[in-house]
C-alpha positions, -999 to +999 in steps of 0.1 A: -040-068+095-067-082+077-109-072+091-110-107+102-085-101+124-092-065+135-130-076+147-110-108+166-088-087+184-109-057+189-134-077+212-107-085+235-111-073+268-089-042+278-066-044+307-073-019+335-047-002+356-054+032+379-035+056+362-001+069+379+022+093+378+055+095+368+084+117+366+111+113+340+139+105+360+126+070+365+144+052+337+123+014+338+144-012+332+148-049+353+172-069+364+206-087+348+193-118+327+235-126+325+224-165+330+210-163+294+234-161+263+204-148+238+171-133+250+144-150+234+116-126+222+075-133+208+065-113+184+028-102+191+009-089+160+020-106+129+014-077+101+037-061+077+065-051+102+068-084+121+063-106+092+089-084+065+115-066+090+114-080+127+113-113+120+141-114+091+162-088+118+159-114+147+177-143+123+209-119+123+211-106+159+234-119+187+218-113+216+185-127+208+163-149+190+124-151+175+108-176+204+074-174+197+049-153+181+013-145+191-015-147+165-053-151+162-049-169+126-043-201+125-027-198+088-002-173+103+005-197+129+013-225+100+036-203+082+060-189+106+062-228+123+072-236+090+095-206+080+111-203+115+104-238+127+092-219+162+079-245+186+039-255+195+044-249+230+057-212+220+027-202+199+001-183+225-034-165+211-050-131+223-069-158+249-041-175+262-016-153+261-017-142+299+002-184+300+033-167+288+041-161+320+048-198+319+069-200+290+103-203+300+113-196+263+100-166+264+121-131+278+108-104+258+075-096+243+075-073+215+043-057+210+031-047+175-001-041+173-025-014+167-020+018+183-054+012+206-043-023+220-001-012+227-016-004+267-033-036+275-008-062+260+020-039+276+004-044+307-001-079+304+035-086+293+045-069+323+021-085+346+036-117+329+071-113+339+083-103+304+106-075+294+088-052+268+097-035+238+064-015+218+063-001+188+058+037+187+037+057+191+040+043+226+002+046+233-029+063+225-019+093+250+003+108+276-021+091+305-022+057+291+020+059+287+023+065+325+001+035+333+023+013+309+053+026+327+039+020+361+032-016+353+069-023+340+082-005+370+058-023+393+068-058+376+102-049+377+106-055+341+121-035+314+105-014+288+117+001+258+100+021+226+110+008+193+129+040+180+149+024+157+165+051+145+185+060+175+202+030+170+213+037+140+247+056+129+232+085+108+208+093+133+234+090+161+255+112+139+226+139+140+229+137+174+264+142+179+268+175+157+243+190+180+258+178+209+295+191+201+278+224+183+302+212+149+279+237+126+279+266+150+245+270+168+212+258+157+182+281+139+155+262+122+151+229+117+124+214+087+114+180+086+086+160+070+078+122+065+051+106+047+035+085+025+009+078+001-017+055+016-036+039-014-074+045-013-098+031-005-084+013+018-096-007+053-063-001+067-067+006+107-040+033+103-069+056+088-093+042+117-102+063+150-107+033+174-075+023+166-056+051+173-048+056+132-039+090+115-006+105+102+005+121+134-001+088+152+022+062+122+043+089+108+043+119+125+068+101+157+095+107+131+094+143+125+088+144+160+119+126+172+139+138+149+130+177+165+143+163+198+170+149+189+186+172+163+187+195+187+190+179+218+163+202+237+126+200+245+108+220+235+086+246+252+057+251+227+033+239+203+012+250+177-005+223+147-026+222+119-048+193+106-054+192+068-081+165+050-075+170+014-097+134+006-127+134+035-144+111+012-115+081+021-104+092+052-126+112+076-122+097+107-083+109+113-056+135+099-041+129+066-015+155+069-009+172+100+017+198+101+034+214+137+055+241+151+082+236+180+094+259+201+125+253+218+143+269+251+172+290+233+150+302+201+152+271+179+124+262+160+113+234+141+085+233+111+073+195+111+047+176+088+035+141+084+009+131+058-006+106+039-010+123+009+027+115-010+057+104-005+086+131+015+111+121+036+135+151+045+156+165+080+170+196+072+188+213+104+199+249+093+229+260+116+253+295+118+277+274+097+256+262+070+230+234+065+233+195+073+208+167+078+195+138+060+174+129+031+160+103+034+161+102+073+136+073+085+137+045+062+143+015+070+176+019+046+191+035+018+193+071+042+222+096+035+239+124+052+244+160+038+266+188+051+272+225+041+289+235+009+279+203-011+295+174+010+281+145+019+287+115+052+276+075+042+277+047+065+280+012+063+245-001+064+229-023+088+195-040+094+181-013+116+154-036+132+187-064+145+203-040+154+181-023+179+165-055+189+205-067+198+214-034+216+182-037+236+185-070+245+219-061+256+205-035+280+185-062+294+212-085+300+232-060+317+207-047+337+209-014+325+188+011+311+175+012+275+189+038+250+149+043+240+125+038+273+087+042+281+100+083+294+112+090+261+078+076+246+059+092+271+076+129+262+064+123+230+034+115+242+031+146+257+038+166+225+018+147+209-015+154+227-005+192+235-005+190+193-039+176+191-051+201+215-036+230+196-054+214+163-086+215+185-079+253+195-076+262+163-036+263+155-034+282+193-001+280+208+001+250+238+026+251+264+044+225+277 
């Protein structure tokens, strides 16, 4: 997202909602759309993950289709009419875009934007009549998650987090050793994902009003991948915040490591960063270790088990194919794999780990 941009969208007015509360076995999602062959969804923040990954996934999926975008640059606007020959009438602004609910053409909007503005156009998309799906981290805090829920729920609408990686077959596999116990029972758990992020840099992923930092881009996959290696909560929380460059990036975490706790004495050592490149899940069990390295790409991952062997899967455009199996949901009038609970328990973690950070690395229970 260029400064241009970030100014334009940054002055826009915040919706406001009176925050609710809501427990976890409220799964939101809305009613069968079975009239509709293929969903069609806008795309709402045109940066690197719409432009290189969403919008090249939605010209292979089955059960829907790119219908519109929303964009504040007009030169955007003239490139993806051109590249995806998406209609005038299905092109809507940070102004207008409350007339979606309007647009026939339009079932889902798929919010990715900064962290700061995933609440309001969440909201709005609701208020509109349109499923949801929104990037992670699902919002700015546990608080702001519940509202977004409550709106969906009040709307009647559906609204799913885009964890990608439960979609996809090596995660799922993860999942399914800890669910059948394959490796005997769990221990300890290390994970870590990050990257370099060049410097200096006016990226809003380093900025405070937008809800940057590693823990807040990077840090849901370590996170996650905690939960669902082992198929638990967990209990506790203890972090760490490191800076090792103040001088080009002061204003959030650059590496931010954590500790989980978990009901049946599993534990988990997790760190994001922005200081190199690591990708690892490494789940130590009575029967050996297993995992994957890498684990969160967007491909190229690969499974390991104990004594030397390895587990491959045909690959697949991650982004299709949870944009398909959501859509699915939707049309069936069932609930997604990846709803606003599961991003609101990360949430959760997520603020118990800044508090921990602000406590000095002190335990927090949750």
């Amino acid at each position: 997202m260029n400064q241009s941009r970030r100014t334009f969208v940054k002055n826009i007015s915040a919706a406001t909602l009176a925050a609710s509360t809501l427990s976890f076995p409220f799964v939101t999602f809305g009613k069968p759309v079975s009239q509709k062959k293929k969903l069609g969804i806008a795309l709402i923040g045109l940066g690197y993950y719409s432009t290189d990954l969403l919008a090249p996934g939605l010209q292979q999926t089955e059960n829907c289709y790119l219908s519109g975008i929303v964009t504040g640059s007009m030169d955007k606007e003239e490139i993806w009419v051109d590249k995806y020959n998406i209609q005038k009438k299905n092109i809507h602004n940070y102004e207008n875009f409350d007339e979606i609910a309007d647009n026939k053409d339009i079932d889902v909007v798929y919010v990715v934007l900064p962290n700061s503005m995933h609440k309001e156009f969440v909201i709005r998309a609701a208020k509109a009549g349109k499923h949801v799906i929104c990037e992670k981290p699902m919002a700015l805090n546990a608080e702001e998650s519940r509202e977004m829920i409550a709106a969906c729920k009040t709307a009647g609408v559906s609204l799913s987090i885009g964890y990608r990686l439960r979609y996809e077959p090596y995660t799922q596999q993860i999942e399914k050793f800890a669910r059948e116990t394959t490796f005997g029972k769990l221990r300890f758990i290390n994970t870590a994902a990050g990257f370099y992020m060049r410097r200096p840099t006016d990226n809003w992923k380093i900025k405070a009003e937008f809800g940057g930092g590693a823990m807040m881009d990077m840090g849901a996959y370590p996170l996650q991948a905690a939960r669902y290696a082992t198929g638990l909560e967990p209990i506790s929380v203890t972090a760490q915040q490191i800076n090792l460059d103040p001088d080009n990036i002061s204003e959030t975490d650059e590496t931010t490591t954590f500790q989980l706790e978990f009901p049946n004495g599993e534990f988990a050592q997790c760190m994001t960063t922005f200081a190199g490149s690591v990708n690892f899940l490494k789940i130590n069990a009575e029967k050996g270790e297993y995992g994957l390295e890498p684990f969160s790409g967007y491909k190229g991952l690969h499974g390991f088990l104990p004594h030397g062997k390895k587990f491959d899967f045909p690959e697949k455009h991650q982004q299709a194919h949870q944009m398909d199996e959501m859509c699915r949901a939707i049309m069936e009038g069932k609930p997604s794999l990846t709803p606003g609970e599961e991003g609101l328990r990360d949430m959760i973690i997520i603020d118990a780990i800044k508090e921990s950070i602000k406590k000095g690395g002190k335990k927090v229970m949750l």
